[in-house]
NUTI-374222 format. One line per field, with one value per residue (C-alpha): residue number from 0; residue in one letter; z, x, y. Coordinates in nm, 2 decimals. Each point is the difference from the previous one (the first is absolute). Example, Ala and Ser with C-alpha at 12.3 -4.5 7.8 and 13.67 -1.06 7.14 Angstrom:
residues 2
i <- c(0;1)
aa <- c(A;S)
Z <- c(0.78;-0.07)
X <- c(1.23;0.14)
Y <- c(-0.45;0.34)
END
This chain:
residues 476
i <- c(0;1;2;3;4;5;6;7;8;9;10;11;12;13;14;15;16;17;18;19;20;21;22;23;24;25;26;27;28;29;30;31;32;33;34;35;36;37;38;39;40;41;42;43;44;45;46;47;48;49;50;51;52;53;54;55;56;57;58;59;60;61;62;63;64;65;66;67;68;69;70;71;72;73;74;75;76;77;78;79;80;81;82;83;84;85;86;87;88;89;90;91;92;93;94;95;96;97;98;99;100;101;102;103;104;105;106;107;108;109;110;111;112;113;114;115;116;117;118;119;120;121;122;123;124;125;126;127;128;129;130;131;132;133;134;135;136;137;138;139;140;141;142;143;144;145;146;147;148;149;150;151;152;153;154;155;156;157;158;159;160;161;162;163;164;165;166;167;168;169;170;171;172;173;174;175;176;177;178;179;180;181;182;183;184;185;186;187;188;189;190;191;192;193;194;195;196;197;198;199;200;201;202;203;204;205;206;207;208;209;210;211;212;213;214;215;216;217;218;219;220;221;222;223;224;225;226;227;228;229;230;231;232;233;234;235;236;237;238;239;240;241;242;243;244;245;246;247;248;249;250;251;252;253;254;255;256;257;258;259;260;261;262;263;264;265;266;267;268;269;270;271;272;273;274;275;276;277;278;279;280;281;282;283;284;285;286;287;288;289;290;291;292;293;294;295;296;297;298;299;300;301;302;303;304;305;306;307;308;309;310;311;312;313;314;315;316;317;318;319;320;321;322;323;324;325;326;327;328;329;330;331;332;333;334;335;336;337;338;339;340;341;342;343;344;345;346;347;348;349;350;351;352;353;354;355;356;357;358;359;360;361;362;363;364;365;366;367;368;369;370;371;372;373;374;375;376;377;378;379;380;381;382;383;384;385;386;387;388;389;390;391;392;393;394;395;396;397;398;399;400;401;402;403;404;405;406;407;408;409;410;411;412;413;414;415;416;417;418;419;420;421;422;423;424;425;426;427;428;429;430;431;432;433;434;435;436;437;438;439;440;441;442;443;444;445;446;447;448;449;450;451;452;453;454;455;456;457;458;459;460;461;462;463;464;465;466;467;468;469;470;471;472;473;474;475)
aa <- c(X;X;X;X;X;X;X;X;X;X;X;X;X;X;X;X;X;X;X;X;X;X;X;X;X;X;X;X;X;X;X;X;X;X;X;X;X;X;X;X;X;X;X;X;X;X;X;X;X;X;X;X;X;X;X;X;X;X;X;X;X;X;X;X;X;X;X;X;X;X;X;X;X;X;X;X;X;X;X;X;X;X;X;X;X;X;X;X;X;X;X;X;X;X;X;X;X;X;X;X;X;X;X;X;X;X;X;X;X;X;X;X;X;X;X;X;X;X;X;X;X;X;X;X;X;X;X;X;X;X;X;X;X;X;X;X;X;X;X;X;X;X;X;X;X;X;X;X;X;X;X;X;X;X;X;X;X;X;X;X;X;X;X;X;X;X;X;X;X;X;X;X;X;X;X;X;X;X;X;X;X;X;X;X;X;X;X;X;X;X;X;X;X;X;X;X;X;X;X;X;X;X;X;X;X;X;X;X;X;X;X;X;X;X;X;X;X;X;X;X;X;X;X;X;X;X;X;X;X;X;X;X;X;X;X;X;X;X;X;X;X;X;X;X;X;X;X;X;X;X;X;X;X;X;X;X;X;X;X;X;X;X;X;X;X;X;X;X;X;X;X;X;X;X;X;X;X;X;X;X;X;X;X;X;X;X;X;X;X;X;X;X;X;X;X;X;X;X;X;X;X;X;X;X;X;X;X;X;X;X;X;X;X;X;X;X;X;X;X;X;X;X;X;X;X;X;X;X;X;X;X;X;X;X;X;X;X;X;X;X;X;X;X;X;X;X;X;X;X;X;X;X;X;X;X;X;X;X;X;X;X;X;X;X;X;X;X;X;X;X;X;X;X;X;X;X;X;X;X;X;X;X;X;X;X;X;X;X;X;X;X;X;X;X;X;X;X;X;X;X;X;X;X;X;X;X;X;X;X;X;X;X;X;X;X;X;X;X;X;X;X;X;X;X;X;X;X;X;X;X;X;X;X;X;X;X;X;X;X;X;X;X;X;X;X;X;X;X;X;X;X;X;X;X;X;X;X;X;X;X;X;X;X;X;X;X;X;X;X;X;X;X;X;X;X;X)
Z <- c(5.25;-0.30;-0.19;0.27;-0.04;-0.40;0.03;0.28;-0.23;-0.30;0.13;0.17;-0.37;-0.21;-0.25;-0.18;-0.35;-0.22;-0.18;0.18;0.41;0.10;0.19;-0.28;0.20;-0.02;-0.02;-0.07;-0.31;-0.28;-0.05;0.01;-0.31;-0.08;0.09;0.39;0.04;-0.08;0.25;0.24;-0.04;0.05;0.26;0.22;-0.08;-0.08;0.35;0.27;-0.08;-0.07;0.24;0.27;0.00;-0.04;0.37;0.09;-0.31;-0.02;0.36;-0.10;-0.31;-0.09;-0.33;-0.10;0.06;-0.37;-0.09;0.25;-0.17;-0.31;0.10;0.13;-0.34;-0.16;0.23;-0.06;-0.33;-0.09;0.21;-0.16;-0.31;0.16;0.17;-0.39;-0.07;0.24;-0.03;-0.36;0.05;0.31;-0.04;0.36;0.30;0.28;-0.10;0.12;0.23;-0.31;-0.18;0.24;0.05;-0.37;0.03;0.29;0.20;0.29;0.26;-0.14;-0.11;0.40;0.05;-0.33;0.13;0.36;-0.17;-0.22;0.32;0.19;-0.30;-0.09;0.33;0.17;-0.32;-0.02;0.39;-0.04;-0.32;0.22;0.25;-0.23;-0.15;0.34;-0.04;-0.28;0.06;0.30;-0.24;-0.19;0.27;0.12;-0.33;-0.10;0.34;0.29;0.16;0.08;0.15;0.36;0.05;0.25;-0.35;-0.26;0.19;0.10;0.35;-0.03;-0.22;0.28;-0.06;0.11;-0.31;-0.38;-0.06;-0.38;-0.12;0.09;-0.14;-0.29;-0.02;0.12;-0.32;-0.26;0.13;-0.09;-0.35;-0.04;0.15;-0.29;-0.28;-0.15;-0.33;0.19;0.19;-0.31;-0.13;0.28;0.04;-0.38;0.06;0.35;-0.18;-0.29;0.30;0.17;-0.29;-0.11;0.40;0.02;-0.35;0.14;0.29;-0.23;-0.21;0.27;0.24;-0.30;0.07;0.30;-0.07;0.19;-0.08;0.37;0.07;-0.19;0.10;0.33;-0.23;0.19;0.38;0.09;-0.29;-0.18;0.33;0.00;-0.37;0.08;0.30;-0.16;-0.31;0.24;0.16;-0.32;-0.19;0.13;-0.16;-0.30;0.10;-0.29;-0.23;0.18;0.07;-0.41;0.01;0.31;-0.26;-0.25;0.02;-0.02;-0.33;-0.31;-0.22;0.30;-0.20;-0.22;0.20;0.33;-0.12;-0.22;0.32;0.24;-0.28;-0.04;0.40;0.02;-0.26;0.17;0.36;-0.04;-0.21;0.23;0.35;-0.14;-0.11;0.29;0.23;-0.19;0.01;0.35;0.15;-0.21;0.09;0.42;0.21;0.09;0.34;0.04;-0.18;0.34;0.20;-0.27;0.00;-0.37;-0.15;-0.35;0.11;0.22;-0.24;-0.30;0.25;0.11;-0.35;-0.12;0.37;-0.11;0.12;-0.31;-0.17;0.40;-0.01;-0.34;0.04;0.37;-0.19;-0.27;0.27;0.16;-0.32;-0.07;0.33;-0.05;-0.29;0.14;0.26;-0.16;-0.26;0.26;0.20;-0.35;-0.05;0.35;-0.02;-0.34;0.15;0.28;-0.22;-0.19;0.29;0.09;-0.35;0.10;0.30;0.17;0.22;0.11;-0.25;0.10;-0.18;-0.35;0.12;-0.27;0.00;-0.28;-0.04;0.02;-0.11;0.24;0.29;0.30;0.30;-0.10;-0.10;0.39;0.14;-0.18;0.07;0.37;0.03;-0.21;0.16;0.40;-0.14;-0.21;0.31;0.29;-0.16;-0.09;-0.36;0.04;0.18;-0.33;-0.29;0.00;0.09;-0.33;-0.14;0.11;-0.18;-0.32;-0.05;0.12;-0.29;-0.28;0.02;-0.01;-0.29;-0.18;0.13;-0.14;-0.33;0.00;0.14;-0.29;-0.28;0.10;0.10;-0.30;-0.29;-0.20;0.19;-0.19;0.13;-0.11;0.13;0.07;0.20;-0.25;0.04;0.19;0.24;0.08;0.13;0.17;0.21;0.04;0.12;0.29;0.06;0.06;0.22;0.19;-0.01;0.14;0.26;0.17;0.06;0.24;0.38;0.25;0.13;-0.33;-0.03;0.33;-0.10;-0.31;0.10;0.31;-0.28;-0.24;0.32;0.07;-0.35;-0.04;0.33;-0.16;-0.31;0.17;0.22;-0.26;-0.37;-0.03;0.07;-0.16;-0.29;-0.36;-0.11;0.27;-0.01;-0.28;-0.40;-0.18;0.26;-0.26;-0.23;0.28;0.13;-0.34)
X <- c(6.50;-0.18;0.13;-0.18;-0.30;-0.04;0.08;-0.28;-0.25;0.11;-0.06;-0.37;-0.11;0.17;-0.26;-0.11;0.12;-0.28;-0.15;0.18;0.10;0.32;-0.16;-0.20;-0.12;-0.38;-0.17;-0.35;-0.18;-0.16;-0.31;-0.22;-0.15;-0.19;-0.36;0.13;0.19;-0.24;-0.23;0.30;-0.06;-0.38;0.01;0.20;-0.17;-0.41;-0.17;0.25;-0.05;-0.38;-0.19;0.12;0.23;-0.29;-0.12;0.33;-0.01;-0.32;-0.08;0.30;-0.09;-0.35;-0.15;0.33;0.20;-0.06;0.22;0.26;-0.04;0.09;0.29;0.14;-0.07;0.19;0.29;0.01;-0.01;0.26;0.20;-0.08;0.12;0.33;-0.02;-0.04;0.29;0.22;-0.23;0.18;0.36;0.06;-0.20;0.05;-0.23;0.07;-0.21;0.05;0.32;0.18;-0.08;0.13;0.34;0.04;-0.03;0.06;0.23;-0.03;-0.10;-0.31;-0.07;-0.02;-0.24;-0.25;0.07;-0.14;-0.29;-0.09;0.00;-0.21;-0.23;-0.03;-0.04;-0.24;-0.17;-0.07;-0.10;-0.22;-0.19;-0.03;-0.13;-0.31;-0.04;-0.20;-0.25;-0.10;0.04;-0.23;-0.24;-0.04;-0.04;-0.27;-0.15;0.00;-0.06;-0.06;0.32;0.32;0.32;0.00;0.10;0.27;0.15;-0.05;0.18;0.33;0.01;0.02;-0.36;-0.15;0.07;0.30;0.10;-0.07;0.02;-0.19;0.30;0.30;-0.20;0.01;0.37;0.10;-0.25;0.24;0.34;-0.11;-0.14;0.33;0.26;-0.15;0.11;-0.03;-0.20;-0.26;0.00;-0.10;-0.22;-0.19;0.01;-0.09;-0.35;-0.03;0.07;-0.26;-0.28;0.06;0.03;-0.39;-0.11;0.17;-0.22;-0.32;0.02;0.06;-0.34;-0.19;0.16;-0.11;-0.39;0.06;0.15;-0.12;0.12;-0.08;0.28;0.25;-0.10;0.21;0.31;0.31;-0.14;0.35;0.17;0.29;0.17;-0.23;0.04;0.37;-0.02;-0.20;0.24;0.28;-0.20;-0.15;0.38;0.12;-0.27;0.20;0.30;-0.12;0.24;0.30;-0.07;0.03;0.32;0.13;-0.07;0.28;0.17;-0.30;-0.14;0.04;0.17;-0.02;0.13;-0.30;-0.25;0.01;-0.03;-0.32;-0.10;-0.01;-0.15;-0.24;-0.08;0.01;-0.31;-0.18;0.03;-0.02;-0.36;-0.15;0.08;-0.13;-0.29;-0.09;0.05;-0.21;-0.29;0.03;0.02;-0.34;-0.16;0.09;0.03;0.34;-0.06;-0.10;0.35;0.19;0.03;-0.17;0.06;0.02;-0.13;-0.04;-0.22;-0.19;-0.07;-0.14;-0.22;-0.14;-0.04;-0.18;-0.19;0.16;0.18;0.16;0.21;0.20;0.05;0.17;0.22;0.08;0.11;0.20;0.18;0.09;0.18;0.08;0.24;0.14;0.19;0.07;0.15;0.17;0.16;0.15;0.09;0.21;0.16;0.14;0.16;0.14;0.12;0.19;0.09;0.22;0.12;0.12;0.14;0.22;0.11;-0.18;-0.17;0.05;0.07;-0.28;-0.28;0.16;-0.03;-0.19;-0.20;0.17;-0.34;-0.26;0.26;-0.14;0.18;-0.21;0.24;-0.03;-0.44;-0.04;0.16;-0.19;-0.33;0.11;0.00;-0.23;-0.25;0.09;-0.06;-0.34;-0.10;0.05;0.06;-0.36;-0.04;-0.03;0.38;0.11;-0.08;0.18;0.32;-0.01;-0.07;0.33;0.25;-0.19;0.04;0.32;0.08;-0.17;0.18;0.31;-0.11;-0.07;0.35;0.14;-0.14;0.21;0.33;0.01;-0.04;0.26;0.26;-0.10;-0.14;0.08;-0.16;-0.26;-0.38;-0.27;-0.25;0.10;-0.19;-0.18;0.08;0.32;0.08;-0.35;-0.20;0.28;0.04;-0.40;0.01;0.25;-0.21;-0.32;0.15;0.10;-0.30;-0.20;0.25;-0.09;-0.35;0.12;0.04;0.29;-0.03;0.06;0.34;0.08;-0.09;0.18;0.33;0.06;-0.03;0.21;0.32;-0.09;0.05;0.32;0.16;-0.06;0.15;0.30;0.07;-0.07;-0.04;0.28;0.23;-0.17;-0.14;0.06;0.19;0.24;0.10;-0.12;0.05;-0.05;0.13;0.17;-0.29;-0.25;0.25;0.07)
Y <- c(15.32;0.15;-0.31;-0.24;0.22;0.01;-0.43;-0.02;0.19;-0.20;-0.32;0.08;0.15;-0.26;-0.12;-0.35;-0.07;0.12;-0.33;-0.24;-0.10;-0.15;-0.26;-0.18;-0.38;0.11;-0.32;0.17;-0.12;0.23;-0.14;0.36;0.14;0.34;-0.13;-0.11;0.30;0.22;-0.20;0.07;0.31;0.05;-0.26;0.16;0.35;0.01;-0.12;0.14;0.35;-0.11;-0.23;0.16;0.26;0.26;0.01;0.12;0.27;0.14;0.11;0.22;0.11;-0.04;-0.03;0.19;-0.35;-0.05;0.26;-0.17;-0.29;0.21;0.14;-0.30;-0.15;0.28;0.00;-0.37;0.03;0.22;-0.25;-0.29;0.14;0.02;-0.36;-0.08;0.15;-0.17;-0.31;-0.05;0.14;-0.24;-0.26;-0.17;-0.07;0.22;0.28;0.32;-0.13;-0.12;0.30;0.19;-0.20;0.05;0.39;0.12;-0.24;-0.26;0.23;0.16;-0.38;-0.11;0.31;-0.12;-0.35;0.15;0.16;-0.28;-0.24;0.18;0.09;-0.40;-0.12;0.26;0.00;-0.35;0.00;0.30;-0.20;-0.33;0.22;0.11;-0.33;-0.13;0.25;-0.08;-0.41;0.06;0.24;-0.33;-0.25;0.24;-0.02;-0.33;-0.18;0.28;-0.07;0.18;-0.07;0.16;0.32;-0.08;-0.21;0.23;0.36;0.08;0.08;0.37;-0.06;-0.14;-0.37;-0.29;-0.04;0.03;-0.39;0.01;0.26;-0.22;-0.31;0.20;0.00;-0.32;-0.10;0.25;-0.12;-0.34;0.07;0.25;-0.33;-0.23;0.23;0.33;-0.14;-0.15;0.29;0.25;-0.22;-0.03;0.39;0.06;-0.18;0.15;0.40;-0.13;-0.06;0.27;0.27;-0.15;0.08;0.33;0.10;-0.19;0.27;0.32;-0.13;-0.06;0.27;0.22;-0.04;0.12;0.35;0.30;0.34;0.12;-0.20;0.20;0.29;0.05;-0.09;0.08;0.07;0.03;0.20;-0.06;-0.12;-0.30;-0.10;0.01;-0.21;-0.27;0.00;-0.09;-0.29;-0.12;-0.01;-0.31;-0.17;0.06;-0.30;-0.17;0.19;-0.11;-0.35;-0.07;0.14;-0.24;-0.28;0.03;-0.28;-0.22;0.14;-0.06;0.26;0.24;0.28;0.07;-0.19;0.21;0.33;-0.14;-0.17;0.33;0.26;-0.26;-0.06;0.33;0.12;-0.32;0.13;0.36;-0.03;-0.25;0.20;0.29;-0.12;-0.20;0.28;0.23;-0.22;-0.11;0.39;0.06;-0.31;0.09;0.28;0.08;-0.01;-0.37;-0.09;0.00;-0.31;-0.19;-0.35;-0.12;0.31;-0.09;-0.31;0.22;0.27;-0.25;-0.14;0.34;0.09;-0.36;-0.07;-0.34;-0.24;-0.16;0.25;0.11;-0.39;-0.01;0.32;-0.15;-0.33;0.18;0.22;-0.33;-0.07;0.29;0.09;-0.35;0.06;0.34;-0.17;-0.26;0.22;0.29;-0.31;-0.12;0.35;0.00;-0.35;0.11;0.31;-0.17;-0.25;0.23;0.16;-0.35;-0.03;0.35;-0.13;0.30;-0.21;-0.41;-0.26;-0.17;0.26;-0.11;-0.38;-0.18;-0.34;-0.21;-0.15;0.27;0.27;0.25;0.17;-0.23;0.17;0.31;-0.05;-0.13;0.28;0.24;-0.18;0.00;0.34;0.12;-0.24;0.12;0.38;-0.08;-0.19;0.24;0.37;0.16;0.12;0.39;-0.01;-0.18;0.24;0.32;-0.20;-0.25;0.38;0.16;-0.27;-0.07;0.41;0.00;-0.32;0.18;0.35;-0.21;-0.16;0.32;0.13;-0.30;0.07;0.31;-0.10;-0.35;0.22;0.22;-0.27;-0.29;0.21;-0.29;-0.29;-0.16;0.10;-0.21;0.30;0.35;0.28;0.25;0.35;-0.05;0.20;0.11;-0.26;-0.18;0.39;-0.05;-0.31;0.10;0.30;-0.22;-0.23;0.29;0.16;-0.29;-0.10;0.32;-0.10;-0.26;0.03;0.08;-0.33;-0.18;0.15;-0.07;-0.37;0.05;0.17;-0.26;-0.26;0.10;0.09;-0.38;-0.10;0.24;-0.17;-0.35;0.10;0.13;-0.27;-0.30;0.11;0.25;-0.24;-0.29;0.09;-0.15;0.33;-0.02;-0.33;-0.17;0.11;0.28;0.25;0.21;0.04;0.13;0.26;0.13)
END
């Protein structure tokens, strides 16, 4: 019996091959240098945690929600450092799930797998979601129309459906279908536009500061800051999605771990500099149930038209590339699990022609699309929260458990001051995560038994390291 037992544990923590997979039939093409990953990066990062994530954050926090912003930089920070790390020693798309199959064995890959689907998809519905206030900001604007409210809502918002937000999508899958080069190109120039908007409102957000409204700076105490730090951390996806690209860039090894620092400085800098200037320029008060805030706010600062209509245009970019690039990192991340055999062939089925995984792209843009178009945004949040916290402390732990069992492998970056800030970076996640609500969890924990029953009853028995080669190197 105990024999059965230590075989059954075994097999659910066997662990990929470090720097290679057994199934090697990829059929994705490197074409992605450091310019387009770092836009991967930003892309998917500066505007969701920006243009509209702060009506959610500051009726909890206040002015204060700049030092949320803070620590949510510093937490993701310290685990970007470690995403380096990993970024250079296994040099793979996957992310977090194939770090996690490298270290800590197929099981606790299926629960980062869960967490990275639900973090990719919600995400990219909760982004679509704020894209169509701001499309209808600028319709306003420019022509005095909007889309009707019954179109533009999700039931539970008061409207049919949210029609703008799945056209959204639909638009992404087909861009993503056609080929991941086009794809970062055309998110390069969208990050360059959107970067010049986001500064455009800190100048002229600026002329607009008022101390008075600093002065009430954390109405609801520490408890608040926390709160909003929670919300606001999913914004930080960004740093994932370049490491879901690795087997479409070029030189992976040394060019991801440039690529997230780099994103990293980018994003961090810009959101707190934006919401500095926007909590001065605005009352805290008027923040909640704003509809494209940052519009608002520049036109109550200029009494002007103009600069609202710009900053609504550029967030209209802006949430496009952040859509298109979360939208990349989940196909990439089912891809791979395809690869494993962890879930159906059919996720690592590839175009010969476009070289991109078209199955696998519409089924993401299927769902993605039915939960942008009739889930409301504030239900979305806190939930992409829970699994990007969840990823990045197993990063971190990942970190740790590699350089005990390959001291030897070849690291093109390695965390400073190891141990330390790997520790930290655990006890931030940790720290934030308990800012979030009951009901999250609930969410959470019901999605990850889900994912656990799946693996059990498909990928345990399927997957690559059962069946396929290389069985005796992942168990060793």
């Amino acid at each position: 019996m105990g024999a059965q037992q230590s075989s059954f544990a075994a097999q659910i923590f066997r662990r990929m091959p470090v720097g290679r997979r057994p199934h090697t039939e990829e059929g994705l093409k490197r074409t992605i240098g450091l310019v387009q990953l770092v836009g991967f990066g930003v892309g998917a990062t500066v505007g969701t945690g920006i243009f509209f994530v702060l009506t959610e954050a500051v009726p909890n926090a206040g002015p204060g929600v700049v030092v949320s912003f803070v620590i949510a930089a510093v937490t993701a920070g310290l685990t970007a450092l470690c995403y380096a790390e990993l970024a250079g020693s296994v040099p793979v798309s996957g992310s977090s799930y194939s770090y996690a199959y490298a270290t800590l064995g197929e099981v606790v890959a299926m629960v980062v797998a869960a967490c990275l689907l639900l973090e990719y998809g919600v995400s990219a519905s909760a982004v679509a979601v704020g894209w169509s206030e701001y499309l209808n900001q600028l319709l306003d604007n420019l022509f005095g129309v909007q889309i009707p409210h019954d179109l533009s809502y999700a039931p539970e918002a008061g409207g049919v459906v949210n029609l703008p937000a799945m056209v959204l999508v639909v638009l992404c899958a087909l861009l993503l279908i056609r080929g991941a080069s086009e794809s970062a190109t055309v998110n390069t120039i969208m990050v360059g536009i959107k970067v010049a908007v986001l500064l455009l409102f800190i100048a002229i957000a600026a002329t607009g500061w008022n101390s008075n409204n600093l002065a009430d700076f954390a109405p609801f105490g520490v408890a608040g800051i926390q709160a909003a730090s929670a919300t606001i951390f999913f914004s930080y996806i960004g740093l994932d999605a370049v490491s879901t690209a690795g087997d479409e860039v070029k030189d992976p090894a040394r060019t991801m771990p440039k690529a997230i620092i780099i994103s990293l400085i980018i994003v961090s800098t810009l959101y707190v500099a934006v919401a500095l200037t926007a909590v001065a320029a605005q009352p805290w008060q008027d923040f909640e149930g704003q509809q494209a805030g940052l519009a608002q706010i520049l036109e109550n600062v200029t009494g002007s038209t103009w600069p609202s209509t710009v900053l609504a245009a550029g967030a209209v970019i802006s949430i496009f590339s952040i859509t298109l690039v979360v939208m990349y990192g989940q196909t990439r991340i089912l891809f791979t699990m395809g690869r494993d055999r962890m879930l159906p062939p059919i996720f690592a089925r590839v175009n010969p022609r476009t070289l991109t995984p078209i199955p696998n792209t519409i089924i993401v843009a299927t769902v993605v699309a039915l939960i942008a178009g009739f889930i409301p945004l504030n239900w979305l949040l806190d939930t992409v929260s829970i699994g990007t916290l969840v990823a990045f402390m197993v990063v971190s732990l990942g970190v740790i458990i590699l350089r005990r069992r390959a001291p030897d492998l070849e690291r093109t970056f390695k965390v400073p001051l190891y141990p330390v800030l790997p520790l930290l970076s655990i006890a931030a996640c940790i720290y934030v995560l308990t800012g979030l609500a009951l009901v999250t969890w609930v969410v959470f924990l019901i999605w990850v038994a889900v994912a656990l029953a799946f693996y059990f009853s498909y990928g345990f028995r399927r997957s690559t390291l059962r069946t396929g080669a290389g069985d005796e190197e992942a168990t060793s």
